[in-house]
C-alpha positions as CSV (number, residue, x, y, z in Angstrom):
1,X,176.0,70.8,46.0
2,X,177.1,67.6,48.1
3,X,180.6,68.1,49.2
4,X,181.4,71.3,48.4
5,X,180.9,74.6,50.8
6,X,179.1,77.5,49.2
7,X,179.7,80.9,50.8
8,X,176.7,82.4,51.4
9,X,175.5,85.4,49.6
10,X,173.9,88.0,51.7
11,X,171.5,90.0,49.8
12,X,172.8,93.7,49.2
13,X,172.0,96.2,52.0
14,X,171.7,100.1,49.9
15,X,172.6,103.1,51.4
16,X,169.2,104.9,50.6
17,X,167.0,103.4,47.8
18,X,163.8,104.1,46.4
19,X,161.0,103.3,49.1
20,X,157.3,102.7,46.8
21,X,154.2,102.9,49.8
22,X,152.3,100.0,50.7
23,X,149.4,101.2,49.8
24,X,149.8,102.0,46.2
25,X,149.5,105.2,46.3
26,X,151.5,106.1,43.4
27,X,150.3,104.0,40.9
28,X,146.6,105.3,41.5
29,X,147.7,108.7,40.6
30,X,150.3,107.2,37.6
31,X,146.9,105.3,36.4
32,X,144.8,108.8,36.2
33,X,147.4,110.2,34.4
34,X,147.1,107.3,31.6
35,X,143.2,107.4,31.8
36,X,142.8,111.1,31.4
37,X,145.9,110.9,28.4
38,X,147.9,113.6,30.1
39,X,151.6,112.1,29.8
40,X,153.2,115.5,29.6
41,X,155.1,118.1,31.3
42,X,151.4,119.9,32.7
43,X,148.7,118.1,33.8
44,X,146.5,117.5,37.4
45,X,149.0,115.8,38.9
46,X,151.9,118.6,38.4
47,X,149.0,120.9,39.7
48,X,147.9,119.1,42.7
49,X,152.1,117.9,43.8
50,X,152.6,121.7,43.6
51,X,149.8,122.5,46.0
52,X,150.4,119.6,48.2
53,X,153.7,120.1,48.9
54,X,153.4,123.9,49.3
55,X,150.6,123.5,51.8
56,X,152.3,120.5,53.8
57,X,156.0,123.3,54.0
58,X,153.4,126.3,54.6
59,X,154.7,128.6,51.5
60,X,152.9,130.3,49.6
61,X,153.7,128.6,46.2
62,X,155.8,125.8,44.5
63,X,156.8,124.9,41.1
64,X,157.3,121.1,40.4
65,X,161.0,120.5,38.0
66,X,162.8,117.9,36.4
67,X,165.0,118.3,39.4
68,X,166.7,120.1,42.5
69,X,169.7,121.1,40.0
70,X,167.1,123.1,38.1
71,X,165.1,124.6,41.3
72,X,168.3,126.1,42.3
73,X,169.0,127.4,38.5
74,X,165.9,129.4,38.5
75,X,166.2,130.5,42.3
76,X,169.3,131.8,41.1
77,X,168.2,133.2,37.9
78,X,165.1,134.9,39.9
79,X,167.4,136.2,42.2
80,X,168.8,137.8,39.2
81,X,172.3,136.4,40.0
82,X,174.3,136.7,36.5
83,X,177.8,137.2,35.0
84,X,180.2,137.7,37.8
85,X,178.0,137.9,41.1
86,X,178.9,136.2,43.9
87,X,177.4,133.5,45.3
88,X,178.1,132.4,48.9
89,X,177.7,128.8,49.1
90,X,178.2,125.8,51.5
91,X,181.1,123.9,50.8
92,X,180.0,120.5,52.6
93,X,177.7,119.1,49.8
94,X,177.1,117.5,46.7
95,X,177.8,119.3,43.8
96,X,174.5,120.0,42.2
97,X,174.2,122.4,44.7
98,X,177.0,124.9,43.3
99,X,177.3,124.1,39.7
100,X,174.2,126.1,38.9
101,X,176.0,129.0,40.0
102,X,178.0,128.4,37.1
103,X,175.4,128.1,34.7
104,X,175.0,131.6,36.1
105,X,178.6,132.9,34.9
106,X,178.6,133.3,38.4
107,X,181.7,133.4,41.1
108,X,180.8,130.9,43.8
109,X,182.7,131.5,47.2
110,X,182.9,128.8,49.0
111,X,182.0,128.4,53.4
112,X,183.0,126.0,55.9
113,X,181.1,124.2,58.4
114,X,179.8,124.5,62.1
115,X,180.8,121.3,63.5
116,X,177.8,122.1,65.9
117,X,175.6,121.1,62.9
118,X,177.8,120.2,60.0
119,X,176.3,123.0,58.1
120,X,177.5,126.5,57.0
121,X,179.6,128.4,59.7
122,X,177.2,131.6,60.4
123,X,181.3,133.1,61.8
124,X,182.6,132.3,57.8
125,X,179.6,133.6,56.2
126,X,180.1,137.1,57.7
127,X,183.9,137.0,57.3
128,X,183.5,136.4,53.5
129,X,180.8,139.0,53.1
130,X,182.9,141.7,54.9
131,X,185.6,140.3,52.6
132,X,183.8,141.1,49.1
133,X,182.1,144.4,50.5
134,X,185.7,145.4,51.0
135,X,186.2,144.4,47.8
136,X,183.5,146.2,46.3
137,X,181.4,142.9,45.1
138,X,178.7,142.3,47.5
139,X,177.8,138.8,47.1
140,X,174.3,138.8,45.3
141,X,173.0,135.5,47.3
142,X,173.8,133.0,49.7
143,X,173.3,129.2,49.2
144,X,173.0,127.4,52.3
145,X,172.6,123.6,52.5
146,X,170.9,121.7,55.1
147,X,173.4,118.7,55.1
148,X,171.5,115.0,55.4
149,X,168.7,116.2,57.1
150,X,170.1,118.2,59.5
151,X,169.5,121.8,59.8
152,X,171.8,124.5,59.9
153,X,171.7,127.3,62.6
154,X,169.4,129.7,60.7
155,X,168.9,132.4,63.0
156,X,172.0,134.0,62.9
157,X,172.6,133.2,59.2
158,X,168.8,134.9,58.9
159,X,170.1,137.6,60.8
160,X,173.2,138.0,58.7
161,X,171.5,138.0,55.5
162,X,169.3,140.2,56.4
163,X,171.3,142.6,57.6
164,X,173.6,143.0,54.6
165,X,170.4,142.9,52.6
166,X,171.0,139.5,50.5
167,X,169.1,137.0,49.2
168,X,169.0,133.7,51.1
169,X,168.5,130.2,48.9
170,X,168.0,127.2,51.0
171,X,169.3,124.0,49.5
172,X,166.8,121.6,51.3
173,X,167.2,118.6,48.7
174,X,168.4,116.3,51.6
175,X,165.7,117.9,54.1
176,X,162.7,117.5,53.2
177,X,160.1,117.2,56.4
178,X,163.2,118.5,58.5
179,X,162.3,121.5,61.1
180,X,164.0,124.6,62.4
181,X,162.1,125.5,65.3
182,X,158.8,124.5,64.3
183,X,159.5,125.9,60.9
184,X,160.0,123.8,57.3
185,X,163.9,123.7,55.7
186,X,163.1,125.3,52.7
187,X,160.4,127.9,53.5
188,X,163.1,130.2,56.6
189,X,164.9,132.2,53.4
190,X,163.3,133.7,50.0
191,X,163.8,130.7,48.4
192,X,163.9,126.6,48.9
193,X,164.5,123.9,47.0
194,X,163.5,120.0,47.3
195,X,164.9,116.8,45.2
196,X,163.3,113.8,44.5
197,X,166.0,112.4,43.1
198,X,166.0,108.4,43.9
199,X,167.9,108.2,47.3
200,X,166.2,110.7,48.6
201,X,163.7,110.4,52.1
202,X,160.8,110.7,48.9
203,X,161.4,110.1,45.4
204,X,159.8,110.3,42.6
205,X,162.8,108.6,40.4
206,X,164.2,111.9,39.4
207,X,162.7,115.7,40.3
208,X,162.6,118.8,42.3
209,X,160.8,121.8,43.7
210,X,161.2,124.9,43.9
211,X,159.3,127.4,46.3
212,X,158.7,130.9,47.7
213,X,156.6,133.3,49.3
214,X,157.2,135.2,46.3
215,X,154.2,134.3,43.8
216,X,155.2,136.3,41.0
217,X,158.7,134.9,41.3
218,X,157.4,131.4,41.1
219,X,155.1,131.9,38.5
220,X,158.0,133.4,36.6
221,X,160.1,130.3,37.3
222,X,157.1,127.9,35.3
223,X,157.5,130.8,32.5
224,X,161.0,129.9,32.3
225,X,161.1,126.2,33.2
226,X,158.9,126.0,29.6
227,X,160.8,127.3,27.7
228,X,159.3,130.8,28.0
229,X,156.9,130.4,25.4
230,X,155.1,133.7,25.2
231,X,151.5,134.1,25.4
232,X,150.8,134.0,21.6
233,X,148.8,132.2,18.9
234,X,152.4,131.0,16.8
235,X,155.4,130.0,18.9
236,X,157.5,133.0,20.4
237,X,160.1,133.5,22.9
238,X,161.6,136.8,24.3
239,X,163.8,134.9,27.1
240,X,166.1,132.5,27.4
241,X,163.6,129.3,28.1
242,X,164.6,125.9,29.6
243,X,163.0,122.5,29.4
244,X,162.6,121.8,33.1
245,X,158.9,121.6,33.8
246,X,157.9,117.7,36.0
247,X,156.0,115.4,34.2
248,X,152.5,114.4,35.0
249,X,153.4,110.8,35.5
250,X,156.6,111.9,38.1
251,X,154.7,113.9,39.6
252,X,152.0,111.1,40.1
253,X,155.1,109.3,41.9
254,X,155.5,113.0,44.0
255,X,151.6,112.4,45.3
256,X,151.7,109.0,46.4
257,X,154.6,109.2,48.0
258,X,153.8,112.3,50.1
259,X,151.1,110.5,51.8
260,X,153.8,108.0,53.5
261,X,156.5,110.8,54.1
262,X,155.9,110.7,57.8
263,X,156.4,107.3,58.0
264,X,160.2,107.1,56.3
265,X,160.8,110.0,58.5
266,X,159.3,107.6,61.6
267,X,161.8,104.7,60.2
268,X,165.1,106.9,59.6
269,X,164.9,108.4,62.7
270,X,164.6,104.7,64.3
271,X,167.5,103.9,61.6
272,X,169.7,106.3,63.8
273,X,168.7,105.8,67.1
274,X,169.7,102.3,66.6
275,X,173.2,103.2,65.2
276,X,173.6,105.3,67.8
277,X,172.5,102.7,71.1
278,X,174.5,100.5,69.6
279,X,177.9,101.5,68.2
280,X,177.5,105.6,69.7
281,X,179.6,104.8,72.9
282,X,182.8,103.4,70.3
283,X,186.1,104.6,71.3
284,X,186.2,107.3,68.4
285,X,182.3,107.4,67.3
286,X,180.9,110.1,67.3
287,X,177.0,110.7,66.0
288,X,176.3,113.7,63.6
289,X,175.2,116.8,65.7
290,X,171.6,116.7,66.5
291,X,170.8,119.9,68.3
292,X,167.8,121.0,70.9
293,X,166.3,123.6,68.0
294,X,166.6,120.7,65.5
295,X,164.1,118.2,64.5
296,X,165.8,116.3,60.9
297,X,164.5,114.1,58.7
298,X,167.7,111.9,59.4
299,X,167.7,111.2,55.7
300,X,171.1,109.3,56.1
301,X,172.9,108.5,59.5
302,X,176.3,109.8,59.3
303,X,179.1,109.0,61.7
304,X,182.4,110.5,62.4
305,X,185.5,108.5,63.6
306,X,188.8,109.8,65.3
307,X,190.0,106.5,67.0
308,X,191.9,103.4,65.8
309,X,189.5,102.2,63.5
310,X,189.0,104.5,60.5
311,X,186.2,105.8,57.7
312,X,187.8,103.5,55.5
313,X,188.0,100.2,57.6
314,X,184.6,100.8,58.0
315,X,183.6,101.2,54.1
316,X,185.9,98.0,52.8
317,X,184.4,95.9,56.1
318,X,180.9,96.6,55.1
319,X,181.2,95.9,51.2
320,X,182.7,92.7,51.6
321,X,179.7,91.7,53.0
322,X,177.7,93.2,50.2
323,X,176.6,96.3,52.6
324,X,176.7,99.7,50.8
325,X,178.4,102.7,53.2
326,X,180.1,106.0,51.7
327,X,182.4,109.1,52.9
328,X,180.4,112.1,53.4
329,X,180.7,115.0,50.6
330,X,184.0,115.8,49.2
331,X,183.9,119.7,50.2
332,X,183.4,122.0,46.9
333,X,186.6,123.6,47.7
334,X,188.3,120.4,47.8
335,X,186.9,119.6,44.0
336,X,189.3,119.9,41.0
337,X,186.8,122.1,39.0
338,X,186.2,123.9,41.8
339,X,189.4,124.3,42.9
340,X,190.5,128.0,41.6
341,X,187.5,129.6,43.7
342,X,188.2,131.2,47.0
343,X,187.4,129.6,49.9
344,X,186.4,131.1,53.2
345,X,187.3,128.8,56.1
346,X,189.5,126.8,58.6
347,X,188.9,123.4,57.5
348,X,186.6,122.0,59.4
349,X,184.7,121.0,56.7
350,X,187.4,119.0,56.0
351,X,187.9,117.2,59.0
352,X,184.0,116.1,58.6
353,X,185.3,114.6,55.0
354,X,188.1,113.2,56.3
355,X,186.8,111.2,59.5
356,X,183.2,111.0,57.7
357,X,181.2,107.8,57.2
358,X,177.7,107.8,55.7
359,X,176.0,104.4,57.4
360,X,173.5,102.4,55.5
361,X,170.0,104.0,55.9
362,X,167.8,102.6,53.8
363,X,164.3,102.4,55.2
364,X,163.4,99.2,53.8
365,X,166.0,97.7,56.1
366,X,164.5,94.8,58.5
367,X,165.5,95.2,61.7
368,X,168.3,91.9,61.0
369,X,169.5,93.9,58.3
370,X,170.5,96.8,60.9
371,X,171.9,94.1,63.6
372,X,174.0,92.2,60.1
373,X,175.6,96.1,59.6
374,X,176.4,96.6,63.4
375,X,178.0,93.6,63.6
376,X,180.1,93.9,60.6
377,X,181.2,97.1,62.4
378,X,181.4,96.0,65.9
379,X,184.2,93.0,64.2
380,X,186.5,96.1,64.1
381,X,187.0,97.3,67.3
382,X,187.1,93.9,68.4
383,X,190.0,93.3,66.5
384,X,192.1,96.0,67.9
């Protein structure tokens, strides 16, 4: 338009989105599905995801859900955590991770962080099992989550589990393709769990995975997860069933996009590097811990700031110019549902919250894109 200015739009920058391959993958195993008719809750596809993704995480077995909510339910519910039980779990995360323990009529407890890793405090998780032994109510499991793609320091909480004798449920929906020494998130305790959920490092729009060493236990878990129809010629059920078996066309989604999981592990981990050359050495910045033993799947860069310039300066700066950023998780304990559950801690969980930012990691980002956010950010210390 001839004499008037138009501000200029930037195209939106996500803070993880769904990342399709190149290649097609997906829709070659989403078109077998149609040709060989099997759009249901069964079918090659569920098969072949399951066996895929166990292999690639070395366990023994996987069953493929409607979502990392519902792995958790049935790791729970094979655990054989029911009215009352305790249930250790991290207090840094989302909250699909604890509300299961509800659908439980379980107690969760909830544990503070490590600041070395951001993840469950291995010194808290033995102070509130002494606490409840003491009590007379061991705690029937713990629920450990391995916070954007970092890993938490699983030796000693191996070590502690073990030697109280409880069952150890790792909440890997954020790591998936993150090591521990070598070793898969997911497959170090009795059971793991994996989301697909749509900002996740893989996606297959919505989804999740559960799996075990345990083989009976899993195959168990499909029993329930379809709505434990008995083996009989009419409809029966003896159990409580749910309806949380994947689809064969999600799961056709789950293939495709394992071939090219490598690759948005490759780019995130670039994602970071960059954030951290170029914005690391801030007055205030710090980078989430990345530790020697650790090799994360950097799922989202995450930044901590104790200077001038604050979590929220950042957030308002960066949506202005149509940039999506966000504060890390809102500790469980911190939660007004949660809020009448005992928490076992000294806050630095909440310190993480507090100074938190979640950075824009989106691995469809051009290499402008990550230059447009740093300078957005770099404004801000320049104008103090």
């Amino acid at each position: 338009m001839s004499g008037q200015t138009m501000n200029m739009v930037h195209n939106k920058i996500h803070l993880a989105s769904p990342h399709m391959s190149d290649e097609g993958y997906e829709m070659q195993y989403i078109r077998e599905a149609f040709d060989t008719n099997w759009i249901a809750p069964l079918g090659n596809n569920v098969n072949e995801f399951e066996n895929e993704l166990a292999a690639m995480v070395n366990s023994k077995s996987a069953a493929a859900l409607t979502s990392g909510t519902a792995a958790i339910h049935l790791a729970l519910k094979a655990t054989g955590v029911a009215d009352g039980d305790i249930v250790l779990c991290s207090s840094l995360t989302f909250s699909a991770s604890a509300n299961p323990i509800i659908y439980q009529n379980a107690i969760p407890v909830f544990i503070d962080s490590d600041i070395e890793t951001w993840n469950l405090s291995p010194f808290a998780l033995e102070k509130a099992i002494k606490k409840y032994i003491r009590m007379g109510k061991k705690p029937k499991a713990v629920l450990i989550v391995h916070l954007y793609g970092l890993t938490a320091d699983m030796d000693k909480v191996i070590e502690i589990c073990q030697r109280y004798n409880i069952t150890l449920i790792e909440d890997a929906a954020e790591s998936l393709g993150a090591l521990y020494k070598g070793k898969h998130t997911g497959t170090l305790g009795n059971y793991g769990i994996f989301s697909f959920n749509g900002n996740k490092i893989i996606t297959t729009s919505g989804g999740g995975m559960l799996v075990s060493n345990y083989e009976e236990n899993i195959e168990k878990a499909k029993f329930w997860a379809t709505q434990s129809r008995d083996q009989a010629r009419h409809y029966q059920h003896s159990e409580l069933g749910f309806n949380y078996r994947m689809s064969n066309i999600v799961a056709g989604i789950g293939r495709g996009q394992l071939k090219v999981l490598d690759q948005r592990i490759k780019r995130k981990r670039e994602i970071f590097e960059f954030y951290r050359r170029e914005i690391g050495y801030f007055d205030g910045v710090e980078m989430m811990p990345v530790n020697d033993w650790n090799d994360p799947n950097y799922w989202l860069s995450c930044i901590t700031l104790n200077g001038k310039v604050r979590p929220l300066d950042v957030i308002i700066a960066l949506e202005k110019e149509n940039i999506e950023s966000r504060p890390v998780w809102k500790p469980m304990h911190m939660q007004p549902f949660f809020a009448g559950y005992d928490y076992i801690g000294e806050g630095v969980d909440e310190k993480i919250f507090d100074d938190g930012v979640c950075l824009p990691s989106d691995t469809k980002m051009s290499d402008s894109d990550l230059e447009r956010i740093v300078g957005v950010i770099k404004r801000l210390w320049e104008r103090r």
